[in-house]
C-alpha positions in Angstrom: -29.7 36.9 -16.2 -27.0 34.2 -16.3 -24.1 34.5 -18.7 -22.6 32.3 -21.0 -19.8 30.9 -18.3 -23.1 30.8 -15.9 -22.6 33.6 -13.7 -25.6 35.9 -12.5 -25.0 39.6 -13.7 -27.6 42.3 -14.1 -26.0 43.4 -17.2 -25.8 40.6 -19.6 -28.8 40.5 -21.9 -29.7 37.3 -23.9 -32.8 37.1 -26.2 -33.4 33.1 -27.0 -37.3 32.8 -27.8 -38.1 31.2 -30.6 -34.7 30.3 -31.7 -33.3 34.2 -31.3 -29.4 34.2 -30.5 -29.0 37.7 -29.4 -27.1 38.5 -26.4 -25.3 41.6 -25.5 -23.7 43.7 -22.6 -25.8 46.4 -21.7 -22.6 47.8 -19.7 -20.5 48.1 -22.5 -23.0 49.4 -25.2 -22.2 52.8 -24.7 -18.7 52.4 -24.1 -16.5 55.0 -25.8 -13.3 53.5 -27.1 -14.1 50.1 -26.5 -13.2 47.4 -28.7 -16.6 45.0 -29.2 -17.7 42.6 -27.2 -18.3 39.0 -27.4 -19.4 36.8 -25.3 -16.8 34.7 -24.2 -15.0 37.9 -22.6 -18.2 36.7 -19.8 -15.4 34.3 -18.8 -12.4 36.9 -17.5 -14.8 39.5 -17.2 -15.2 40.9 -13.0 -18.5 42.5 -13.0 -20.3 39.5 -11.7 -18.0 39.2 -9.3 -18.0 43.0 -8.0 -22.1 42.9 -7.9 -21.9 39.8 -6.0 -19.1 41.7 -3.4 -21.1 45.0 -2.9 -25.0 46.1 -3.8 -24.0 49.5 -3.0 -26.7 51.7 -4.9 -24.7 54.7 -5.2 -21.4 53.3 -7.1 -21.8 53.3 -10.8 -19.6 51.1 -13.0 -17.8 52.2 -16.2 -16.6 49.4 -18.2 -14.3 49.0 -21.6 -13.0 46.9 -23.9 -9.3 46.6 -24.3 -6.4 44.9 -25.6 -2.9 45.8 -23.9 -1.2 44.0 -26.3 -1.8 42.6 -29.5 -0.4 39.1 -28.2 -3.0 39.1 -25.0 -6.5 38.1 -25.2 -9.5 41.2 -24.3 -10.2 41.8 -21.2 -12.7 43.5 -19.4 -11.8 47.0 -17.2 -14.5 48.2 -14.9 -14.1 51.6 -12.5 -16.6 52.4 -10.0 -17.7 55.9 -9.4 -19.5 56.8 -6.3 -22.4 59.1 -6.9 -22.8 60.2 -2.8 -19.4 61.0 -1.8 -18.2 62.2 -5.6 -15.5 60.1 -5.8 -13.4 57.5 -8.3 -14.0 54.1 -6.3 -10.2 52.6 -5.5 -11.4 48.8 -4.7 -14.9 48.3 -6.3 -15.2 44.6 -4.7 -15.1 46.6 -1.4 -16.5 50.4 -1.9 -15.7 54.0 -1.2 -15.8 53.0 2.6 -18.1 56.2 3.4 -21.7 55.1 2.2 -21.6 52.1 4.5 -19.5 51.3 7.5 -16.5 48.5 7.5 -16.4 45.9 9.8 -13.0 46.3 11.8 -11.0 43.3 10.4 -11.2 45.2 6.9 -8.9 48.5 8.6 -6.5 46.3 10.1 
């Protein structure tokens, strides 16, 4: 479904039928120490961008709500976890680099 800010992500949720104005982030619903979301964090937020970069079916992405400081604006964190080789994903736009094979101008 499209966001707010018009980007495609699988984990954005908007109910509009008959004048409804529900939308939420299925991602960060069951965030633990998360602030709460709003939509305009759809704007700064890199999840749309990471499922756009890899469709890798094992890496799993944990997102939160945070604040570093009170004088910033919330932002979005997301890790990726990869569920085949057990391991915390460094560069989630790119992948674990086991489940599928780089192309040889990534190791340079």
């Amino acid at each position: 479904m499209q966001t707010p800010t018009g980007q495609e992500c699988r984990y954005f949720y908007g109910d509009y039928y008959r004048g409804r104005d529900h939308e939420e982030c299925r991602l960060l619903e069951n965030a633990p120490k998360s602030q709460e979301w709003r939509p305009a964090l759809c704007a700064t937020c890199p999840v749309p961008g990471i499922l756009r970069a890899n469709a890798c079916e094992h890496m799993q992405l944990h997102a939160m709500v945070y604040r570093p400081f009170f004088i910033f604006k919330a932002r979005v964190r997301v890790e990726a976890y990869c569920t085949k080789t057990q391991q915390k994903v460094k560069e989630p736009h790119i992948g674990c680099g086991e489940c599928h094979d780089l192309p040889e101008f990534f190791s340079e």
